[in-house]
N, C-alpha and C positions, 0 to 999 in steps of 0.2 A: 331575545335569545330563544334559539328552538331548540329542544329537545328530542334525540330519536332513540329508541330502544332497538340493540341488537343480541342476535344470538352470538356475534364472533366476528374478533374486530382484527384485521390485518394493516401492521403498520408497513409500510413500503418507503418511508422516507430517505431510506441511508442512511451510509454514516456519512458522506460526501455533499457538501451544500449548505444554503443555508444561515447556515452559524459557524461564525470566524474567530479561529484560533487567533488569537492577538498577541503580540511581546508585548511582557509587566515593562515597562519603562521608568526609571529613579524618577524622583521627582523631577518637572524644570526641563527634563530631557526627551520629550516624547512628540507627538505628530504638531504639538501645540504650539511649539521653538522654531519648526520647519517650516521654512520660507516658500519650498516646493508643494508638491502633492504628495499625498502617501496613499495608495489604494490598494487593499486588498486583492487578491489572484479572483475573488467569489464577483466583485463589484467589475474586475476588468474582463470578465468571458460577458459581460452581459450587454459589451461596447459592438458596434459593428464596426468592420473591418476597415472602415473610410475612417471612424471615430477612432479606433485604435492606433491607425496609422498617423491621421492627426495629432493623438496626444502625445506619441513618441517621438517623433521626427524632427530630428537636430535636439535632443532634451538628453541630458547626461542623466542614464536610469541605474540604480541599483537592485537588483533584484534579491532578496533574502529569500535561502532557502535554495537546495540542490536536489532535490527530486523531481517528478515528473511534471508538475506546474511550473516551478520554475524554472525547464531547462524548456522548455514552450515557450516561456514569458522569452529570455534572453534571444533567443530563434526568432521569436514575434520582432524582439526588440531592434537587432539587427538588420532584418531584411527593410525593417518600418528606416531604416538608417544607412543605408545606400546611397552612393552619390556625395555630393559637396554637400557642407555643411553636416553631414553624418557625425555622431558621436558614437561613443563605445560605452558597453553595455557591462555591468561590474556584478558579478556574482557576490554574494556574501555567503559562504558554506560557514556553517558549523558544522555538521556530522557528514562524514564524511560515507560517503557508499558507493556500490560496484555499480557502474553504468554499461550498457550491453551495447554495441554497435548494431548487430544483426541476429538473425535466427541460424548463423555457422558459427563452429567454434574448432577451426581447425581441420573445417571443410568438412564436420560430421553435424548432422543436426542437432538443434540444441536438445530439441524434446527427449533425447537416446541417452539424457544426465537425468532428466527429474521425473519425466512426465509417462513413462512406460512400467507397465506393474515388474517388472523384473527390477527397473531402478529404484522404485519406491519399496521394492522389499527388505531394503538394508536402511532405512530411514524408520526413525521412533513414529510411532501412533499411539492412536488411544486407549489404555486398558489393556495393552498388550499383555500376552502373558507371563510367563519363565523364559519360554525357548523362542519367541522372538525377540527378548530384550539380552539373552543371550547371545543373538544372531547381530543383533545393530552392536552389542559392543565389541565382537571378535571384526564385527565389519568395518568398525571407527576407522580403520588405516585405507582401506579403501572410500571410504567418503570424502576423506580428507586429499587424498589422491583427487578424486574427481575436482573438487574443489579447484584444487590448486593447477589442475589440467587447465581448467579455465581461467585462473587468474592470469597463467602465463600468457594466455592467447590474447587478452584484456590488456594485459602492460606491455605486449609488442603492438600490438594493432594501435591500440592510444597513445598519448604523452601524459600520461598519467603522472609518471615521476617529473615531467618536466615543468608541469604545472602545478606540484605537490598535492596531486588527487590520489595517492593511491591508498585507500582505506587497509587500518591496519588489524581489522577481523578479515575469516575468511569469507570466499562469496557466498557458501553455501546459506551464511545469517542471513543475510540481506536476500537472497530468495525465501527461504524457512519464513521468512518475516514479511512477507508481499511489498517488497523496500527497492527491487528493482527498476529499474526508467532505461527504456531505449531510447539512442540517441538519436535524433535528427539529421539524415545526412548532410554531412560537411560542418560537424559543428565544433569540432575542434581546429576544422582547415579554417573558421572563421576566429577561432582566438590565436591560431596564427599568424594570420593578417591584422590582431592588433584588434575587431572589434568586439570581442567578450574577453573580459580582463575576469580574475579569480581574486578573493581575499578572504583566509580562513579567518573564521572569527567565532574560534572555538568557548571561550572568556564573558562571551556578551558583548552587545554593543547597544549606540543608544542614538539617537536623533540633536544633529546642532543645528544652527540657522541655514549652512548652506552644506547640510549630507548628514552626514552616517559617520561617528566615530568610533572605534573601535577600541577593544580594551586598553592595548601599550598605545593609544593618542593617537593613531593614526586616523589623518580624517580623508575620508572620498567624498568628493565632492558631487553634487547630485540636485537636479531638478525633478526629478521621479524618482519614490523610492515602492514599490512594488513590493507585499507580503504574501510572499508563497510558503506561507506557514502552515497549512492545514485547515481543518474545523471541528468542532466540536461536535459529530455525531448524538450523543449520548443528552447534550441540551435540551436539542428537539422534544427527545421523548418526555425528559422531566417536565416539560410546560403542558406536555400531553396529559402525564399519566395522574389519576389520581395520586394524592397523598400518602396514601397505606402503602402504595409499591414504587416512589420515586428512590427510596432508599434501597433497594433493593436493586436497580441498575446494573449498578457495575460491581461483581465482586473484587477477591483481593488483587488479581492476578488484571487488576484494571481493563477488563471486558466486560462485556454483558453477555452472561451465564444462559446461552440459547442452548436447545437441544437441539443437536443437526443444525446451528445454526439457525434456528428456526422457533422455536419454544421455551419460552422461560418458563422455567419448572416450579415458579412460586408467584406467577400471576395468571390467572385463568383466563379463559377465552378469547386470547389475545395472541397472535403470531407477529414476528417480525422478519421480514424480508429486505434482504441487500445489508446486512451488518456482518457477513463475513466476507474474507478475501482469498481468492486462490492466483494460479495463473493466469484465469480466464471468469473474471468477476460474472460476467453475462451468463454464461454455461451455469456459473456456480449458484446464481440468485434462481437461472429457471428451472433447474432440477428440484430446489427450495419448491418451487413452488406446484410442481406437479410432484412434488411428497407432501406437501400441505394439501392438496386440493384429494388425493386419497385418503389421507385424517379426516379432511371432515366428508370425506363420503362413505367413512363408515368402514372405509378397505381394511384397517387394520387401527391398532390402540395402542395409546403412548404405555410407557413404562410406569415404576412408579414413579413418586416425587425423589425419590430416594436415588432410585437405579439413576434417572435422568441426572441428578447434582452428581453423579460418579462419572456419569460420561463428562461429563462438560469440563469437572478438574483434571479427567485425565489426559484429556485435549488441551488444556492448561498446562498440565506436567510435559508435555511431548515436547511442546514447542518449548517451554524452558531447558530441558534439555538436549534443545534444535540451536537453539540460538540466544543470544544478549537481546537482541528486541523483541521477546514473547507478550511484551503487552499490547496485543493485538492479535483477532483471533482469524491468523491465517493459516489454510487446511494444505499448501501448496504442496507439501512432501510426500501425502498421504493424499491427495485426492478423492486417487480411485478407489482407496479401501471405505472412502468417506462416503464416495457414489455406492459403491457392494450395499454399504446399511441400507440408504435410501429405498434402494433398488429391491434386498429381499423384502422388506415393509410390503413394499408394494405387489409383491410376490411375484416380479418381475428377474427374468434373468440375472444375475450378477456379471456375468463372462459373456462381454459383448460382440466378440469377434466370432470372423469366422471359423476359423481353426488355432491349436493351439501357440502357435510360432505366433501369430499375430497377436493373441492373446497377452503373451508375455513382452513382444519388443516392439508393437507399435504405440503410439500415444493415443488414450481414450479423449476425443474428442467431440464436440458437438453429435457430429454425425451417428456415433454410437447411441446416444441416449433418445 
């Protein structure tokens, strides 16, 4: 064992990777019964595309899990299943969310809902005061409008109802909540034709000799069963951190209490980068990090311990007030008030555009920063 002494330790892990979320399974009922394979989503990216194809082809697969891995895995699974002998590819959805065909929604772009400071001004953020919590609740009827603007365009454009996908919160959660997955073209023209089958399995379900049963007894029968269930972010760290601050993690609102995403305000000299979510996770980690990299050159200085645990709950509060899925800490509604902070820190313009029109109605993207 070697030991090395630092002034300042940057973790970069993610929350993605790594360590795999698993389903508790009863007793008797788990990968141990299953006559098949059962492989996590983390163990199937790491197959090459000859190996991939290999292990699906002609293989009746289940895939658990309706987000963006697993609407990848079924697409993989499919195309791997072309041709004679092809089998069809069986979703297992529990929670049910809005999936996006494209970046139009009614021939307007999408970014002209979320991503423009004019739209994010009727959206909660953090620590707001009187008169903009004033403003997001006279504004509640138009958000809800927008929302619903798009769910309409969602349930003409897809077979939502015909496959009984159509989530029964509105969209705006599952943005608010970094819970959106675009689809893959043609992937509902492929449960058309019979090779991606659907089965909610809101109740639980558990592993027999040959598939996946379901809570009312219903068995799919299955040679692969595929877990696009997620991971454990937050593991990593605990095997990382010393003892004194593993407990300290995740607070109530089940995230890890960073400042800016960036600094936990009760363990020193330690920054964490890629543990929040936006629209555009890359944007989001490298601003992270050209704000971290003026902290330690001295450009400017964190708050107290105090102020910091006030931003971080009220970032907490926002998104409870955003949405049902707030345990996870994603900044998607408020971006760019989120970039402004960054940005004055570094005493760096906030109002990245050239003129004001553009300031207010186009989307601050990479390019701005």
């Amino acid at each position: 064992v070697q030991y090395y002494k630092f002034e300042f330790v940057v973790m970069c892990t993610g929350k993605y990777g790594d360590v795999r979320r698993m389903p508790v399974f009863p007793p008797g009922k788990g990968p141990e019964v299953f006559k098949g394979t059962v492989m996590h989503s983390l163990d199937y990216c790491k197959l090459s595309k000859e190996e991939t194809v290999e292990l699906m082809r002609g293989k009746k697969a289940v895939v658990v899990g309706y987000k963006k891995s697993a609407i990848d895995l079924a697409n993989e699974c499919v195309q791997a299943n072309q041709g004679d002998g092809g089998q069809a590819c069986t979703m297992l959805v529990r929670t049910l969310h809005w999936m996006v065909p494209s970046y139009s929604i009614w021939g307007l772009p999408f970014f002209l809902f979320y991503s423009t400071r004019f739209s994010q001004l009727f959206y909660e953020r953090p620590n707001q005061g009187f008169f903009r919590s004033l403003l997001c609740r006279l504004m509640s009827p138009l958000r809800a409008g927008v929302s619903k603007f798009i769910e309409s365009y969602l349930s003409w454009k897809l077979p939502l109802g015909k496959y009984g996908l159509t989530p029964d919160h509105p969209f705006v959660e599952d943005y608010a909540s970094c819970q959106l997955a675009f689809l893959p073209e043609g992937f509902f023209d492929m449960a058309d034709r019979g090779l991606v089958r659907f089965k909610r399995a809101p109740d639980g379900w558990w592993l027999s000799e040959n598939g996946v049963v379901l809570e009312d007894g219903t068995e799919v029968e299955a040679d692969l069963v595929f877990l696009a269930t997620g991971f454990e972010g937050t593991d990593k760290l605990r095997e990382v951190l010393p003892k004194p601050f593993r407990g300290l993690l995740v607070n109530k609102s089940s995230m890890i209490p960073l400042y800016h995403g960036t600094i936990h305000p009760l363990i020193p000299n330690m920054a964490f980068v890629g543990f929040v979510e936006s629209a555009s996770n890359l944007r989001t980690s490298e601003l992270r990090c050209r704000w971290l990299a003026g902290l330690l050159e001295g450009r400017f200085e964190l708050p107290t311990v105090k102020a910091m645990m006030g931003h971080v709950a009220g970032e907490a509060d926002a998104m409870r007030r955003t949405t049902r899925f707030y345990r996870r800490h994603c900044i998607s509604t408020y971006s760019i008030h989120d970039g402004d902070g960054m940005c004055a820190d570094l005493s760096s313009a906030t109002h990245r555009k050239a003129n004001w029109i553009a300031e207010l109605f186009a989307p601050n993207n990479k390019r701005d920063y």
